[in-house]
NULONU-466487 format. One record per residue: x, y negated, z negated of N, C-alpha, C, O in turn. Coordinates in steps of 0.1 Angstrom, whole numbers, plus 5000, padded with zeros to 4 digits. Example, Ala and Ser with C-alpha at 12.3 -4.5 7.8 and 13.67 -1.06 7.14 Angstrom:
<sites>
513250574922512350454922513250334922514250334915;512850224929513750114929512950004921513449894920;
</sites>
This chain:
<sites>
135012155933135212135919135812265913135612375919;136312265902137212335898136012415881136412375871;135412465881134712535872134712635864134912735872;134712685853134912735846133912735835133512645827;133412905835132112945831132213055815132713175815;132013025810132113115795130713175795129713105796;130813285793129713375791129313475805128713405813;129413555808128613635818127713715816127813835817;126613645812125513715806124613725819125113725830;123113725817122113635826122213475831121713465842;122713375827122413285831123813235831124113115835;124713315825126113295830126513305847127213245854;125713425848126313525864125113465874125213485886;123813385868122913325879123913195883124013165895;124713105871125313005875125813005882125912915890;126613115882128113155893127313215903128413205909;126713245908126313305919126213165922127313135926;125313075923125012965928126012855931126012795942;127012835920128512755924129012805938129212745948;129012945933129513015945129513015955130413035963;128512975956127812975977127512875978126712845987;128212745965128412585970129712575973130312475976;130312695972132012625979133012585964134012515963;132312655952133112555941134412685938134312795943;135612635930136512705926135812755912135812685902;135112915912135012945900135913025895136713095901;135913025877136413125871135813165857135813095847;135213305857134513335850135513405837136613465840;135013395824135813415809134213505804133113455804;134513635800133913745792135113785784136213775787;134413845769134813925763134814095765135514185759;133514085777133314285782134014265795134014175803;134714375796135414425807134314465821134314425833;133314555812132214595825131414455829131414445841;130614335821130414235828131214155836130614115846;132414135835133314125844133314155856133014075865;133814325855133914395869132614375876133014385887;131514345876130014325882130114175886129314145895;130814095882131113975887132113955900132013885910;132914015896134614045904133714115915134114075925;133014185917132414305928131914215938132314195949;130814155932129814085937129913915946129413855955;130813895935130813725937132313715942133113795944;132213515944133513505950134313425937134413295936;135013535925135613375918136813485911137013595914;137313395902138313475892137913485880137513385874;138113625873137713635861138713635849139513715852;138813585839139513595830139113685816138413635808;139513835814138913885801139513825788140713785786;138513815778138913745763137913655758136713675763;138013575750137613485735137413355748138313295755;136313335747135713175754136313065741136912955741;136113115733136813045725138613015718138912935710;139313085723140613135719141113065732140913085744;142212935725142612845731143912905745144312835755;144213035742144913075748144113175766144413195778;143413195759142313275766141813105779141613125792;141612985773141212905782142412825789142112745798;143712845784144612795787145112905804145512865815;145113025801145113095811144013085823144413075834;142513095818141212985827141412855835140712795843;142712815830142812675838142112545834141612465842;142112545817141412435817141612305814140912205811;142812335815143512165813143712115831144112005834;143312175836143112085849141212115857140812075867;140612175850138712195852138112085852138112005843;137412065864136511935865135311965854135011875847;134612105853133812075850133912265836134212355843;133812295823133312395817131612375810130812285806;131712515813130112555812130312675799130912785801;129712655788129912765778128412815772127912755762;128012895776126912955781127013105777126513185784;127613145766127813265756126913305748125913225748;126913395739125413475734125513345722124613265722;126713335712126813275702126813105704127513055712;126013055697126112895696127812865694128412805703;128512935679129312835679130512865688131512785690;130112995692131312975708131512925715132612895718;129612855723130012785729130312615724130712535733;130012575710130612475709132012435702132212325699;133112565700134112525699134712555714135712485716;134612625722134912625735134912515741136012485745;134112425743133912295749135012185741135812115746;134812195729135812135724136912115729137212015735;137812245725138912265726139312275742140512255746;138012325754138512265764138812135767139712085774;137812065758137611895759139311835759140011775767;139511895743140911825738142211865747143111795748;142212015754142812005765143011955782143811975792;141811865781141911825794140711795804140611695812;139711925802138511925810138111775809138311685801;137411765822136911645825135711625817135511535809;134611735824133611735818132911885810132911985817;132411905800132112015789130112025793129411935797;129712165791128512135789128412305780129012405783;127512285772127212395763125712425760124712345761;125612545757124012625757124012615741124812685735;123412545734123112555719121312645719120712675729;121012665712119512745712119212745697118112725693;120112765689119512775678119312625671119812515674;117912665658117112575659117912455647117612335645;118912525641119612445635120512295633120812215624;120712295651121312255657120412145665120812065673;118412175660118012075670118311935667118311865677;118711875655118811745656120411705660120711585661;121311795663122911735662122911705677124011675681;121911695686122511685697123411535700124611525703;122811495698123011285701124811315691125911285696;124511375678125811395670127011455678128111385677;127011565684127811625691128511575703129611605706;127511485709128211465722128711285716129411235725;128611225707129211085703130411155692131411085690;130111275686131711325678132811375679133911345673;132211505691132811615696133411545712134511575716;132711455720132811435735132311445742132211375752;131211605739130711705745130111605754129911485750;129711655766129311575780127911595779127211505782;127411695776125811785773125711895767126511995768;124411885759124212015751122612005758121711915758;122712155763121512235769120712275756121512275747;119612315754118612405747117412455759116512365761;117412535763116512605775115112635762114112575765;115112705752113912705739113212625737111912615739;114212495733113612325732112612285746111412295746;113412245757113012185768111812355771110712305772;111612435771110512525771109312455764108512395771;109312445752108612415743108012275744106812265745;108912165745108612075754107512045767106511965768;108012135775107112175785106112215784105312155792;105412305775104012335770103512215761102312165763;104112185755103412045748103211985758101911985758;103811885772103311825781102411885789101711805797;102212005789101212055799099712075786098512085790;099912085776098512035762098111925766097111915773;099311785763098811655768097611615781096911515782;097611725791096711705798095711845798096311905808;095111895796094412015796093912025810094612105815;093211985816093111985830094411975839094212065848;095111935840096211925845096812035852097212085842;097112135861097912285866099112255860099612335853;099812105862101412085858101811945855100911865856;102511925852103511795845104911805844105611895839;105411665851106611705851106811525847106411425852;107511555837108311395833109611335839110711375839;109111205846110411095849110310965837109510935829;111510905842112110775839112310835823112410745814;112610985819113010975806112010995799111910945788;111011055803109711055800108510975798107311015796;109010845798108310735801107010755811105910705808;107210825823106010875831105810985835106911055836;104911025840104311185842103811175852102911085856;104411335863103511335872102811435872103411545869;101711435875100111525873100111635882101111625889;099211765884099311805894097511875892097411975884;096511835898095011875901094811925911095511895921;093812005912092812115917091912015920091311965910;091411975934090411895937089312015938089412125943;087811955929087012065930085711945938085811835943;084512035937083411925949083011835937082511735942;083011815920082611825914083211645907082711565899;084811645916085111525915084711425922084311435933;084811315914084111145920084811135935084211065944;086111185937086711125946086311245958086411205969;085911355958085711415963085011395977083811365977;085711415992084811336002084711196003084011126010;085511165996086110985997087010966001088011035998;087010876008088610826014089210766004088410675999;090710785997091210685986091310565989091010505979;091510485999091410325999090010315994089910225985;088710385997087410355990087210365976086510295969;088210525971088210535954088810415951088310355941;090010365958090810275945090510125945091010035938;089110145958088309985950087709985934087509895926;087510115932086510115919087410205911086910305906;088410195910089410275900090010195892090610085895;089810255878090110205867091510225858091810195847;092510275869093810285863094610255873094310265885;096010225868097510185874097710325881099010315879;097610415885098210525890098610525907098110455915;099610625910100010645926099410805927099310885918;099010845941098410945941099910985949100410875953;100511065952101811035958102011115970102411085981;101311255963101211395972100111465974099411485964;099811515987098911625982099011775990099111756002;099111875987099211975992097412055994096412065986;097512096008096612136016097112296020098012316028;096412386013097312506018098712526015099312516005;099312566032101012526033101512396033102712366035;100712336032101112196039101112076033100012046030;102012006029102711946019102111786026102911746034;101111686024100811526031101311446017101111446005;101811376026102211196022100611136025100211116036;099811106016098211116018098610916020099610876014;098110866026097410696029096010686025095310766019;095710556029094210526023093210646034092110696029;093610656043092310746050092410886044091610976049;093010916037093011076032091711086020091411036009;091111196032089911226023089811336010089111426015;090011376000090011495991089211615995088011605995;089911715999088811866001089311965988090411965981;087912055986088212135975088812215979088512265990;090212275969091312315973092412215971093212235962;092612115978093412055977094412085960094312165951;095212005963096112005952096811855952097611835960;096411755944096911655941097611605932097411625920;098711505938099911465924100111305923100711215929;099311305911100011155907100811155901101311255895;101310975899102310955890101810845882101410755888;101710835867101610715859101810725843102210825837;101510615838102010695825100910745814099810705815;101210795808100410895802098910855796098010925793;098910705794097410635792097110605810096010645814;097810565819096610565825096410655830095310635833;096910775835096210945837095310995832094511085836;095410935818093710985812093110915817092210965824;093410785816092210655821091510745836090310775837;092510765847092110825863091510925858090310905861;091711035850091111145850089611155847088711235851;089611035836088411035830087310955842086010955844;088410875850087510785862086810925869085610935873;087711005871087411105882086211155879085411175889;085711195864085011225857085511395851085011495854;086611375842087111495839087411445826088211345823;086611535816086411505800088111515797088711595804;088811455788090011485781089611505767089111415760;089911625763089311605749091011665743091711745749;091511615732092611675725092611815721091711865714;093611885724094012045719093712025706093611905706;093512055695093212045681093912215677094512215666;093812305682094912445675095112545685094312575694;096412595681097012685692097512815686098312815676;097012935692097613025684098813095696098813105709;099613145685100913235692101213315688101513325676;101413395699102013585699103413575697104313555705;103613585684105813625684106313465676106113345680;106713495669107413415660109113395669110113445665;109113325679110313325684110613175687109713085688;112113155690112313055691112012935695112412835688;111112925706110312865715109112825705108812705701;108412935701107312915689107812835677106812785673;108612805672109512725662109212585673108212515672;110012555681110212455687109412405689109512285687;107912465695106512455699105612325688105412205688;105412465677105312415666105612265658104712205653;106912205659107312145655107111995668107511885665;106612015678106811915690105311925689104711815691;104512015687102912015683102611925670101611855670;103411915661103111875647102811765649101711735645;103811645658104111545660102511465660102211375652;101611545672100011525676099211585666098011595668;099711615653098711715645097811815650096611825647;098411895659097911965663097912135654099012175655;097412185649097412295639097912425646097412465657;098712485640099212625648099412725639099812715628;098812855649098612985643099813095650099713135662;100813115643101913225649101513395641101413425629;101413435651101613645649102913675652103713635661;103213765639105013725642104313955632103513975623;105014025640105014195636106314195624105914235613;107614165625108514165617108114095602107314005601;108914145589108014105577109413945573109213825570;110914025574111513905573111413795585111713685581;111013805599111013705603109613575601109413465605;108813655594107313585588107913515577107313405576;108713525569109513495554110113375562109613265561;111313395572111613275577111013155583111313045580;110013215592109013105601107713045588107312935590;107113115576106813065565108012925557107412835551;109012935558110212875551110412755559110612645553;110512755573110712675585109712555586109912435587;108512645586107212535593106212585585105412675588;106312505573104812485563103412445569102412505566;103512355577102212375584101812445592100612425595;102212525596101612625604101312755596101812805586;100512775603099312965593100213085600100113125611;101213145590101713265594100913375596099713335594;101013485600100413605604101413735603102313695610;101613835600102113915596101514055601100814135594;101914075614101114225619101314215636102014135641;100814295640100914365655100214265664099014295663;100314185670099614095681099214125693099014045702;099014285692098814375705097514395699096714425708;096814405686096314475681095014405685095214285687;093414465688092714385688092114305678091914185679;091714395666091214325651092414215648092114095648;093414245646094714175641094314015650094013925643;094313985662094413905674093213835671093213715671;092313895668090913865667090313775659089413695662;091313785642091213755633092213625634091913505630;093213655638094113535642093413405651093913295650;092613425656091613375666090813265662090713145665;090013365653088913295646089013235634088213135632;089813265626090613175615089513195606088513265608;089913115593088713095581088013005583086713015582;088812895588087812755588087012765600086212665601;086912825607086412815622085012885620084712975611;084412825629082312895631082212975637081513055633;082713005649082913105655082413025671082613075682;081912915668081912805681083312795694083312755705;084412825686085612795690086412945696087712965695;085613025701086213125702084713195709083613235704;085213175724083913265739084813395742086113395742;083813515743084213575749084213585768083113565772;085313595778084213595790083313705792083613825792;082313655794080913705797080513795786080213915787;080613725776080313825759080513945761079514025761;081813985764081814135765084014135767084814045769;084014285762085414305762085714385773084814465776;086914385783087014395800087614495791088314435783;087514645789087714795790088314835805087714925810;089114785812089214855828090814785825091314715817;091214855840092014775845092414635851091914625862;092914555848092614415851092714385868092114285873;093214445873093214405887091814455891091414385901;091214535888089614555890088814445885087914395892;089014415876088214295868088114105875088714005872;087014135884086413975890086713885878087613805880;086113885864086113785856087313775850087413735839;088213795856089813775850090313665856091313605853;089313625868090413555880089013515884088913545896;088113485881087213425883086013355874084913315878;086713365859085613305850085013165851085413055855;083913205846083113065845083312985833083013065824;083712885829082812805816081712845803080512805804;081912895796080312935790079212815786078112825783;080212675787079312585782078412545792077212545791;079512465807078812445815078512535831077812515841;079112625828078612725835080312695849080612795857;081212575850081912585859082512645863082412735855;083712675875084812765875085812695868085812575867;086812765861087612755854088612735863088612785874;089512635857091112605867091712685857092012665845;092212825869093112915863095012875864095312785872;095912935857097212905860097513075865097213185859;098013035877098613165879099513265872099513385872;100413175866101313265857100813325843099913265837;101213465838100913495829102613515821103713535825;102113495808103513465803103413625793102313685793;104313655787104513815781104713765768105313655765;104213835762104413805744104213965738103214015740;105314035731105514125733105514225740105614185752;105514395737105914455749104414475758104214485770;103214465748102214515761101214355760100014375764;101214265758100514165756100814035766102013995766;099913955773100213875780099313755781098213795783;099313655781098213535778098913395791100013365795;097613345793097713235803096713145799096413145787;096113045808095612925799094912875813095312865825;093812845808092512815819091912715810091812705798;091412605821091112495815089712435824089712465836;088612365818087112335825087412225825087612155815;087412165842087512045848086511925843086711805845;085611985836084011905838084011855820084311755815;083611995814084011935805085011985793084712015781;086011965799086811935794087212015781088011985773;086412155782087212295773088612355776089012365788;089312395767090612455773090912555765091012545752;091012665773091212805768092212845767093112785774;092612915763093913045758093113225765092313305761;093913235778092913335779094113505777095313505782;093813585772095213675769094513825775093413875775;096013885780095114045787096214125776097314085772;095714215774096514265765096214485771095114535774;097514545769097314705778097514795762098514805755;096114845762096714935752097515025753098315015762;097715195740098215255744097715355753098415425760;096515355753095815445763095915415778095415485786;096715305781096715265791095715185800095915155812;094815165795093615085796093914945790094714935781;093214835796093314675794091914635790090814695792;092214505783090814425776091614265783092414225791;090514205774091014025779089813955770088714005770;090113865762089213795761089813635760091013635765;089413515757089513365756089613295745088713345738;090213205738089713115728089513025732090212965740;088312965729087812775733089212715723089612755712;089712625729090712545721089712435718089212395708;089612395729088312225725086512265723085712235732;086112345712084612335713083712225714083812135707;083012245724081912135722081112115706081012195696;080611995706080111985690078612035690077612015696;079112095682077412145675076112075676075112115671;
</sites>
């Protein structure tokens, strides 16, 4: 295929790398000379300097005969007059990186007005992604087919579940939901599980069904679902906008820490329901207070092991090994930790049993020293 890529930024020069070494005819369009030459060095394609947008600039690109343009530039509306005006010249097919939040409803508009073949939002579909991974709080992952219509699950078999030491032809006489168990991963090793497949702790199992009966299995399994009810977030950024807004839907209440004073003025202006914050989210008091809110008893916010981790985190057992404070279980940790500003980082641990789900955040001061503490998202009731 004949391709033609606008933008050589990060996910301009990851695309072309990958065309690349599928055998496609690329040709890369920047307006910097030095991204360019790092392209031309490296990869196998042709580069065009100039205006992704400047009909002349794509006319030299080749794009009245391109199977396919990709406009993938810093600015939105580059890349959607780029696609255009490739469109009206010839390209077969257009696809464009939109991000900003202005633009979240025109997608359906753009591609029935303009032609456009697809409009990407990487922010959106992020944001997305964490809302489906709320929907199940126990859950490690979620990944949506048929259009979202179903979800497939991904569990931590602990000794603690029903199915645990059961062969599934024996669970699914007494199972109370439509679900497929599909996969399960054992260590390295990836089984197509049948009825004699017994659950060991460790395991990693994936169903598929739709989003009522996965609670239904989960709750068979005996794993509380209780609803996220508020979320707080470090950084007033795009993703947080998106979050926000795909949270509202569930009435779920959200708390953003945003350090900048005009971008609090905007995300106040944007998203009325949500509790702005205005200050440093590295800060312990500041984080703290974000935490615990007004309305809150202080039920909804455990420390682990009532105490603040002063060390280095890779020394710290209870980082990577906390317990529950309600019921004393191990926590199903997520391995990734996500960055929220320059020294702050938060991940999300969730109690199989019953059914609490934390926000757990490490944060490096300037001293060079680390802390960590948790918020209960779902408190048990008083």
């Amino acid at each position: 295929m004949k391709i033609i890529i606008v933008g050589n930024g990060k996910v301009g020069y990851a695309i072309a790398r990958q065309l690349a070494v599928e055998g496609h005819d690329i040709t890369m369009v920047d307006s910097s000379p030095v991204a360019l030459a790092r392209a031309d060095s490296t990869l196998d394609l042709m580069c065009v300097e100039g205006n992704g947008a400047s009909i002349s600039v794509l006319e030299e690109a080749g794009a009245r005969t391109a199977d396919l343009v990709i406009a993938v530039s810093n600015l939105d509306e580059t890349n959607l007059v780029c696609c255009l005006i490739a469109k009206a010249m010839g390209a077969k097919h257009t696809i464009a990186r939109v991000r900003n939040p202005d633009y979240r409803r025109d997608a359906a508009l753009l591609k029935r007005e303009i032609g456009m073949d697809m409009v990407i939002n990487p922010d959106l579909a992020a944001a997305r992604e964490i809302a489906r991974i709320l929907s199940f709080p126990s859950a490690s992952s979620v990944e949506p087919f048929a259009g979202g219509r179903i979800d497939m699950i991904g569990i931590q078999v602990t000794e603690r579940d029903r199915f645990y030491g059961v062969a599934l032809s024996e669970f699914h006489r007494i199972r109370s939901a439509e679900v497929l168990i599909c996969a399960a991963q054992r260590g390295d090793e990836c089984i197509i599980p049948n009825g004699n497949f017994v659950p060991r702790e460790g395991d990693k199992l994936y169903m598929v069904g739709t989003k009522s009966e996965l609670q239904k299995m989960l709750r068979a399994m005996g794993r509380t679902q209780q609803r996220v009810k508020t979320v707080s977030l470090l950084g007033g950024s795009r993703i947080a906008m998106y979050l926000t807004w795909e949270l509202a839907v569930s009435n779920t209440k959200v708390c953003i820490v945003e350090q900048k004073h005009d971008k609090c003025l905007q995300l106040a202006a944007q998203l009325p329901t949500a509790m702005i914050i205005e200050g440093d989210g590295t800060e312990e008091e500041l984080l703290t207070e974000a935490l615990l809110g007004a309305e809150n008893t202080g039920r909804d916010v455990q420390l682990f092991m009532n105490r603040m981790e002063h060390d280095d985190y890779r020394s710290v057992p209870e980082l990577y090994q906390a317990r529950c404070p309600e019921c004393g279980a191990p926590l199903q940790n997520d391995e990734v930790w996500l960055k929220r500003g320059n020294t702050g980082y938060f991940t999300r641990a969730a109690c199989p049993y019953c059914g609490h789900w934390y926000l757990r955040f490490k944060l490096s001061r300037r001293d060079g020293l680390h802390w960590s503490f948790a918020r209960c998202i779902d408190p048990a009731t008083p």
